[in-house]
N, C-alpha and C positions, 0 to 999 in steps of 0.2 A: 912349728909350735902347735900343739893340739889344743882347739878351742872347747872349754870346757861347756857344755851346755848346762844350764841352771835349772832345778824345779820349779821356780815361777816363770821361767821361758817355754817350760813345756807345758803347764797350765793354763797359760795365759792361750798359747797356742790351740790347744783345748776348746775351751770358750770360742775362740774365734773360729772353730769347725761347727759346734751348738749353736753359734748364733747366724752361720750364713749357710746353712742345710737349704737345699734347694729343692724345690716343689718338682716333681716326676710329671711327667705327663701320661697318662693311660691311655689315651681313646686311641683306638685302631683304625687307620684312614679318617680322619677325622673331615679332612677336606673332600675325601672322596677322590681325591687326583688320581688313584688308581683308573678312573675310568669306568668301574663296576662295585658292586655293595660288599667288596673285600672285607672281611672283618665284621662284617653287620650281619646280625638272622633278619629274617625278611618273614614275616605274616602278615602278610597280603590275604583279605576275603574277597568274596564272590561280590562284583561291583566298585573294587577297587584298583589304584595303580600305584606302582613303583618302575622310577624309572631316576637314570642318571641321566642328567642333560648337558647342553654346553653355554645354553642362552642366561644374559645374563648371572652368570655365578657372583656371590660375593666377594669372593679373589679367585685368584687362581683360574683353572680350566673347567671345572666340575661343580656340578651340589646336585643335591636327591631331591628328586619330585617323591611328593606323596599326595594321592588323589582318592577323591570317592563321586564317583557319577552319580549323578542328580540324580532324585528318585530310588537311589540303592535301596531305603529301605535303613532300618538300624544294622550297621556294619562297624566295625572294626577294622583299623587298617594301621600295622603294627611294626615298627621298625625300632632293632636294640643291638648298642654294644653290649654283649655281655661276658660277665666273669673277669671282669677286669683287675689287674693288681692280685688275686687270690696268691697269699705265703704274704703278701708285703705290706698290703693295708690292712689297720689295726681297728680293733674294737673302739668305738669313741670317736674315732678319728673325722676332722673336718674336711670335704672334699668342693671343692670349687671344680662350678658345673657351667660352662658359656658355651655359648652357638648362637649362629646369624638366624634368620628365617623371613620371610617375606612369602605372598600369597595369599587370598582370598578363601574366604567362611562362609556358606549359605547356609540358610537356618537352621538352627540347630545341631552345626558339625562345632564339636570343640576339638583342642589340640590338647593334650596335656603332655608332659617331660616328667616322669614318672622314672626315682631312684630306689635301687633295690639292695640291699645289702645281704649276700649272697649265702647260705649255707653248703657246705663241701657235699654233704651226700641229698642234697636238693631242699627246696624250700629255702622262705627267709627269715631271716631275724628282726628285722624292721622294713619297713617303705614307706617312702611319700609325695609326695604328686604337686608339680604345677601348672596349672590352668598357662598355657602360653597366650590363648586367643588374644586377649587384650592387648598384647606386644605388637601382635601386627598391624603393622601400616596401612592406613586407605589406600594407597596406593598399593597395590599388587608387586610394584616391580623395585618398590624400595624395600631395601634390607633394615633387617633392626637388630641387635645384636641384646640377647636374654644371659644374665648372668648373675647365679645364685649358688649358696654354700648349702650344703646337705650332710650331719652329721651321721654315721655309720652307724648301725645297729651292735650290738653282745658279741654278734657273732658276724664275722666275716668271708670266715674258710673258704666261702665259694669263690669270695670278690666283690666284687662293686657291678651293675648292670644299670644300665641309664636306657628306658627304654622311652621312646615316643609312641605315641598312641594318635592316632586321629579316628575321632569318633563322629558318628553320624546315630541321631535319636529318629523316632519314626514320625520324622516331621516329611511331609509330601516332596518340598524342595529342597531338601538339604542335602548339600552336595561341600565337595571343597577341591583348592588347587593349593598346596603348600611346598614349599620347598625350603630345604636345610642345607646348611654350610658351614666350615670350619666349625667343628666339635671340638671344645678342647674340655680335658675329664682329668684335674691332676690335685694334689697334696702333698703338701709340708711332709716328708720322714719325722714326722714328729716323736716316735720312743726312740729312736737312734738320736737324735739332738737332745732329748732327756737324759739319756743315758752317758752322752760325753757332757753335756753339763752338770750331773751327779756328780761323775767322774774328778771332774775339774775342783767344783766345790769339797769334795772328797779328800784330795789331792792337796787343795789351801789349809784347810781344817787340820790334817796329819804336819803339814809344814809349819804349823801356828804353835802345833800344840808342842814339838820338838824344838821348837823355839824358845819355847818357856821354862 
């Protein structure tokens, strides 16, 4: 006996793809387990370090040192996923941004986690920035885990790019020791769970009204 499937079982069905759409994950090596800065660009200046370690990691085997020797001088020390998700995140769209980090700030080095919302043939559409310093713990070798949402710019085409910056001002002693771990860079499919819940409500409204 063939079971007849109904319009409100495939509606209903519908909705219940809309409502349990599952957030992707973007970031490429996020833990670093690779062993090396796979998936990451690296701009490293004159006075500065990058380097994968093994000593205390916040899980796992791995996390990135980022460093600038005291006395550098005003330098920039640069590490970014980038072009992430380009074809698949949307203009508008909300992206949830977390990582661990632990390690030590002398005068005048700030950290910041700086989001860029990518254009296809170069340049952005929007960016914005946050101060991490204050996240870090007195303690050097305690982790703390930074977790914050960043809306996308007009234009996406290029992707998403989450870069870190560790700066140094031209303060005599400022120097730093930072270290990162588990990146995670992900978002809700949010116009596809729009799009099957149109769909759905769509779908009700044609059955309501041939009802009538």
């Amino acid at each position: 006996m063939r079971k007849r499937i109904s319009l409100p079982m495939v509606a209903t069905a519908m909705l219940m793809c809309a409502a349990n759409s599952h957030a992707f994950e973007f970031a490429v090596n996020g833990g670093f387990e690779t062993g090396d800065f796979t998936g990451w660009t690296q701009f490293p200046s004159a006075g500065t370090t990058q380097s994968i370690v093994t000593f205390n990691p916040s899980t796992g085997t791995y996390a990135a040192n980022m460093g600038i020797n005291v006395g550098a001088g005003a330098v920039n020390n640069v590490l970014k996923n980038a072009n992430l998700g380009a074809g698949i995140l949307m203009p508008g769209q909300t992206v949830s941004v977390s990582f661990d980090v632990r390690g030590s700030l002398g005068p005048g080095a700030v950290l910041f986690a700086e989001n860029f919302s990518e254009l296809a043939g170069g340049g952005v559409s929007f960016n914005d920035l946050l101060n991490v310093s204050g996240s870090i713990n007195a303690d050097p070798d305690v982790w703390t885990t930074v977790a914050y949402d960043t809306v996308l710019g007009p234009d996406v085409s290029g992707g998403f790019t989450l870069q870190f910056a560790l700066v140094c001002g031209a303060v005599m002693d400022c120097g730093a020791d930072v270290y990162l771990d588990n990146v995670s860079i992900d978002a809700v499919p949010i116009p596809g769970a729009v799009w099957l819940l149109g769909s759905a409500l769509g779908l009700l409204g044609w059955m309501k009204r041939r009802a009538a």
